[in-house]
N, C-alpha and C positions, 0 to 999 in steps of 0.2 A: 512367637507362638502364642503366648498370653492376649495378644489384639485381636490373632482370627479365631479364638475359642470364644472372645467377648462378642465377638462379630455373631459368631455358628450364635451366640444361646441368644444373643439380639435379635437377630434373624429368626430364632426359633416361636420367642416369645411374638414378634410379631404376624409370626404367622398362626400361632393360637389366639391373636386376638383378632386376627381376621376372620378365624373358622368364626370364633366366638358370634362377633358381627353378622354372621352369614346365617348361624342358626335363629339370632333374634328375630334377625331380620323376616327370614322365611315365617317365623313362630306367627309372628306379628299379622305376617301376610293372612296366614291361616283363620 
């Protein structure tokens, strides 16, 4: 249980650092 909660918040953080990426990126664009 302990591996797929590390899994979910790994998962999670990487997908806030992709948003993250995505708004720079756009910002940038701009």
């Amino acid at each position: 249980m302990k591996t797929n909660t590390q899994l979910d918040t790994t998962t999670d953080k990487l997908k806030c650092r992709g948003k993250m990426t995505v708004t720079v990126r756009s910002v940038r664009t701009l």
